[in-house]
N, C-alpha and C positions, 0 to 999 in steps of 0.2 A: 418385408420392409415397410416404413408406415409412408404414410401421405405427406408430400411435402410440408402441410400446417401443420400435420402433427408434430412433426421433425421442429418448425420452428418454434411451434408452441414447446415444447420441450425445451430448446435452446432458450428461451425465455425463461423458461423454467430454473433451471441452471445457472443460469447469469443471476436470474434474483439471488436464488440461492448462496451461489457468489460473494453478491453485494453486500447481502445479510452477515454472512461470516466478519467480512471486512469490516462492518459497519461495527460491526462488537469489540474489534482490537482495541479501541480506546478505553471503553469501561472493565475491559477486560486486565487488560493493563494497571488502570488507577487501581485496582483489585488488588493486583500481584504487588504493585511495589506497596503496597503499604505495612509489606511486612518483608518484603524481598529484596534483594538491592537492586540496582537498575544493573550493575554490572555483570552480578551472579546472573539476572534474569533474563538479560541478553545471552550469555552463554549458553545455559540450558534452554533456553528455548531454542538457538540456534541447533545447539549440539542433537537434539531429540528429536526436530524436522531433519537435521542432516541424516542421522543412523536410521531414522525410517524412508529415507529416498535412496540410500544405501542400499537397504536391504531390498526396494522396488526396483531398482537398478541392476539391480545383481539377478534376480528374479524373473526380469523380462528379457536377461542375456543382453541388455542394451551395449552397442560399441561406444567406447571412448570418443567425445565431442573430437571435432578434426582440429588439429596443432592451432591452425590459422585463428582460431576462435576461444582459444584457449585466453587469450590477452583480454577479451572482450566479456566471458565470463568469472576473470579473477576479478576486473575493475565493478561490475556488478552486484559481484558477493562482498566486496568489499563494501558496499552504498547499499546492498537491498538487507543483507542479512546482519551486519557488523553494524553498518554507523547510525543508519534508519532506526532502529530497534531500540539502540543506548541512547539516543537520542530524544527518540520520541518516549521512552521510559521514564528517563530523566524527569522531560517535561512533564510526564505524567504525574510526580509528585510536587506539583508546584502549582497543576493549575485542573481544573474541572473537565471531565472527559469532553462535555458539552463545550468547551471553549475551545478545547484541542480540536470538536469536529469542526468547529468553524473555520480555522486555521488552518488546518489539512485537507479541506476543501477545496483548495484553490492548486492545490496538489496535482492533476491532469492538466493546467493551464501552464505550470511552472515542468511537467514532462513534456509537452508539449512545445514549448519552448527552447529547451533541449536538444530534443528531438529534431528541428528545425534547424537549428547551429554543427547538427550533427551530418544532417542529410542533406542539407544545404538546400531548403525549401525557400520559396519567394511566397512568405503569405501575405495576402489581404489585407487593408488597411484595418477592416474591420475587425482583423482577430486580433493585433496589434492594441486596438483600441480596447477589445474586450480584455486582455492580455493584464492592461495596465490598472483599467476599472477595476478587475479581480484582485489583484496588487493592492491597490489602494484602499479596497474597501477592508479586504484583513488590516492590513495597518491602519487601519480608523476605529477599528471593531476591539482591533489590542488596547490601543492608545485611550481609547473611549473607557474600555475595562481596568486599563492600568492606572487610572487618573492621570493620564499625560503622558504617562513615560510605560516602556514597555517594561512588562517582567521577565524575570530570568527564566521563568518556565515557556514565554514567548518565544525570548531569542534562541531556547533551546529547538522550538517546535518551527521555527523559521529554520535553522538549520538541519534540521531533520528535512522540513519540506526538498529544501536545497540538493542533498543528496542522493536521497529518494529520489526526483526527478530525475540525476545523472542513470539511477542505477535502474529502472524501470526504463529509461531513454533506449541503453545498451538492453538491458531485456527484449525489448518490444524490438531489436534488430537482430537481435540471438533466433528469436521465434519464425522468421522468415527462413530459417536453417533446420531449425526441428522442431518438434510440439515441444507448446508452451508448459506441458506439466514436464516432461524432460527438462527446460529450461532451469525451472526452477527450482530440480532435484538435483542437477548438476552443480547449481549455485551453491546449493548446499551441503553438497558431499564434497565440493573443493572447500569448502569452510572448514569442514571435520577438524585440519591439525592444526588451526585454531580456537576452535568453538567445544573442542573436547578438553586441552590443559585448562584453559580457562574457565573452563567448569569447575576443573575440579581443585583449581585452585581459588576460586570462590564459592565455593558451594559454602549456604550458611550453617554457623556450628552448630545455632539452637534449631537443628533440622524437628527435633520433637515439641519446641515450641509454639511456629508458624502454625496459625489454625490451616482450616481445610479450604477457605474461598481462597485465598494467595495461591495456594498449591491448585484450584481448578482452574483459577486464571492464568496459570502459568501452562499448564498440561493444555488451556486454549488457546492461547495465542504462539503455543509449541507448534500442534497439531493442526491446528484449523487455519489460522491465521498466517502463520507461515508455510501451509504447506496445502492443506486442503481447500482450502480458499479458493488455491489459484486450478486446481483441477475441474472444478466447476465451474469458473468464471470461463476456463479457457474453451472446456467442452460446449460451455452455450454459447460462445463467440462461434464457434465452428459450427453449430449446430444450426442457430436461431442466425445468423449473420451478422458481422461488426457492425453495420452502419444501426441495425436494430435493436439488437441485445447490447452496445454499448450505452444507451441511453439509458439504460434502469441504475446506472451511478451516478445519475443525478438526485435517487433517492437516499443515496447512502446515509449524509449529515444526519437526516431528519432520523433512519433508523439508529444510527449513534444516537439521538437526545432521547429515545425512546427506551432505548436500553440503558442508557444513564440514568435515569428517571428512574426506572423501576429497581437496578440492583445498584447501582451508585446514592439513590436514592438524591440525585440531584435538581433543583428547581429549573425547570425551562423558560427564560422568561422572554417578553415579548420580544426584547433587543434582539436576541439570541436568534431565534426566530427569523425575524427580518434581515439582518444583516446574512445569517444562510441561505435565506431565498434570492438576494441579489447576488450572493457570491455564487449559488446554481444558476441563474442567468448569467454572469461573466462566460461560468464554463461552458453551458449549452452553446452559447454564441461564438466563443472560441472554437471547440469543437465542429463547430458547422462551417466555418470558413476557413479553415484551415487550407493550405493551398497544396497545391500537386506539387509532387518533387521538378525540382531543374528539370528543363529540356532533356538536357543528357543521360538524364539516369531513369531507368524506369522505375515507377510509381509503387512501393510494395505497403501492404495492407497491416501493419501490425497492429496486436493487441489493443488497447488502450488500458491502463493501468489503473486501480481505483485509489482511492485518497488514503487509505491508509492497511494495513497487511502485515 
């Protein structure tokens, strides 16, 4: 067995790794739909993470999640795997992967908030304060980009944010129940008698048309982004420890504009830039004061979620 820094260094290891995947969903995305629809590409991507946690599920003999929890992972899969994905896909063809990460940034502060409404936390003035800075600075960052008014690819990735938060909220309490790649294998195999007609009643006709980037971005944010992502993210939480290894998604925006740059071939520019860096300070700050659960209830440690998946 190794040495406890090795162990952490590892979990560092892992949670980058993590990050990285997550941080690709947005260019990965603007990829897919530009030849895929958002609604086919939500399906199959759903349906392709579901049948391979099916087949992991089935494999490791795992028992069926307990009745009580059943409620908490249909509402879940409903926000993590259904509305998050059409949503932020949507937005994907309307606005630059780079703008999306700025947007979906503020992602853990809006789970976080949730989460707080959920567990019935008494936070800090001062997360509050970060809470709404982060708020304000995306809707300045939109407003700023949109000439005044927002775009429909905004309000689409504000309501994506919105969701995502509920369903990542319920995640991150599912995980205090069983491991977190269980969580989100089970999300997905209750999606199945969804995520499989739907496929296949959108699946596109001109299948021999669509080049081969649409189809890699698709088969990434199937595989990685929905499914594999969170296997690493979860093992380096475990590994390396939440208070530690959650901090390395404050790098994520930055590897989204790096990965848009190169295969989106999109301009980063200085705004862009800036207005990510203070939306990483809202969350680092958020994050840091966040308050302990009620008196009555003991304190439990979950996940933290990353800005986009």
């Amino acid at each position: 067995m190794g040495s406890p820094s090795s162990r952490e260094r590892l979990g560092l290891l892992l949670g980058f790794i993590g990050m990285a995947i997550f941080g690709g969903t947005l260019p990965a995305t603007r990829i897919a739909v530009a030849e895929i629809d958002p609604i086919a590409l939500t399906a199959l991507r759903t349906a392709i993470a579901g049948l391979c946690s099916l087949a992991l599920l089935l494999a490791l003999r795992r028992p069926l999640p307990p009745r009580a929890l059943r409620p908490q992972l249909v509402i879940a899969m409903l926000c993590v795997a259904v509305l998050f994905p059409l949503l932020m896909s949507m937005g994907m063809r309307r606005v630059d992967a780079s703008h999306g990460g700025v947007v979906l940034g503020v992602l853990p502060i809006a789970t976080a908030l949730v989460a707080v409404a959920i567990t019935h936390e008494r936070p800090r003035p001062l997360f509050w304060i970060a809470s709404v800075a982060g708020a304000a600075l995306v809707i300045g960052f939109s407003l700023r980009e949109g000439g005044g008014a927002f775009s429909t690819g905004d309000l689409l990735l504000f309501a994506a944010v919105g969701v995502s938060a509920i369903g990542y909220a319920f995640s991150g309490r599912l995980a205090s129940h069983m491991p977190g790649w269980e969580v989100i294998s089970w999300i997905l195999v209750i999606g199945l008698p969804l995520s499989i007609p739907a496929a296949a009643l959108t699946m596109p006709h001109d299948v021999g048309q669509i080049a081969l980037k649409p189809w890699l971005g698709l088969l990434y944010v199937a595989l990685f982004s929905q499914w594999i992502g969170f296997f690493a993210w979860n093992a380096g939480l475990a590994m390396g420890g939440i208070a530690r290894v959650s901090q390395v998604q404050l790098l994520q925006p930055f590897v989204t504009f790096v990965l848009a740059a190169y295969f989106n071939g999109e301009t980063i520019t200085l705004q862009i830039l800036l207005f990510a860096v203070a939306v990483v300070v809202t969350v680092a700050i958020s994050t840091r004061t966040r308050a302990t659960a009620a008196p009555s209830e003991p304190r439990r440690r979950e996940p933290p979620q990353l800005a986009a998946s």
